[in-house]
N, C-alpha and C positions, 0 to 999 in steps of 0.2 A: 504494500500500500504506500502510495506517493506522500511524502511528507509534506506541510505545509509551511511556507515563510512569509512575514511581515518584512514587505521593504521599505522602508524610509527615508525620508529624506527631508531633515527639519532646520529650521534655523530657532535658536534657543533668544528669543528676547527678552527674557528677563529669568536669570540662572537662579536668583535663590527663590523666585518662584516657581518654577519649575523643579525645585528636588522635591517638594511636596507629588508631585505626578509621580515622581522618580519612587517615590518611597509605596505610594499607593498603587502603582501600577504592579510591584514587585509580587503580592501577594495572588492577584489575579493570574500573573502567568504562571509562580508555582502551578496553581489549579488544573492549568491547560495545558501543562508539560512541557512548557516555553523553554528554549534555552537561546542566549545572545550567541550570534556569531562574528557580528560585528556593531559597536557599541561607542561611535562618536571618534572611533581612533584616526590614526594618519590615513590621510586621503588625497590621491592625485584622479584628477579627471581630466582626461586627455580626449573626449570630447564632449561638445555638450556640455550643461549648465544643471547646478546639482546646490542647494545648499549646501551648509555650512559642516551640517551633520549627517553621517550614512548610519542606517541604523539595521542592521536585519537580524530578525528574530527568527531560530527555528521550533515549527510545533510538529510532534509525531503523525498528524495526517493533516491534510486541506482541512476537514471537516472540523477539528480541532481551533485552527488556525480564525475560521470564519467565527463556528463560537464564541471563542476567547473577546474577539473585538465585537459581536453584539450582545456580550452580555452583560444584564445590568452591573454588575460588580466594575468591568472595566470603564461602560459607562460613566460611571462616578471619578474611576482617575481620570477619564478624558478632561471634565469638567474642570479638574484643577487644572488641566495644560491651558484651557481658553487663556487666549489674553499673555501667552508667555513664551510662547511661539506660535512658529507658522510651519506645515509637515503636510508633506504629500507621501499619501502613502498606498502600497500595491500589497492585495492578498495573493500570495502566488501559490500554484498547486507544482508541486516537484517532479522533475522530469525523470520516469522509472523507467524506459523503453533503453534498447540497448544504442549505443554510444558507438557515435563514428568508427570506421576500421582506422586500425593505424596506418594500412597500406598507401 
């Protein structure tokens, strides 16, 4: 079964209101089996335009993934990001079919 990831891509406008999200959001993805793959670190984008921040979360299936962001638990961290940045964000379903030859 295809895993699911949250892709993001956020710009943080105002940082100490924003670790209230950070701190609220943490308990919801325990829930949905979330783990960070990539978490705000070094980033080059060589093309194309991206904020500030890359964020990609992975959850053990799509279905999981969908969940996790409609439900009311997450809901309520969303609430605290209002107003503290700006996030474009992709639910992506993971690609499980077999991978280019190397020929």
């Amino acid at each position: 079964m295809a895993k699911g990831y949250w892709v993001a891509s956020v710009d943080v406008t105002d940082p100490e209101g924003y670790k209230a999200y950070k701190a609220a959001n943490a308990d919801v993805f325990r829930k949905y089996g979330a783990r960070f793959l990539a978490r705000g670190g070094q980033c080059e984008v060589p093309e194309g335009k991206l904020r500030s921040r890359i964020v990609v979360i992975e959850f053990p299936t799509y279905s999981a993934a969908l969940e996790c962001y409609r439900s009311p638990e997450y809901a309520k961290a969303m609430a605290l990001r209002q107003g503290k940045s700006v996030m474009d964000l992709a639910i992506v379903k993971g690609y499980d079919s077999p991978q280019p030859s190397a020929s």
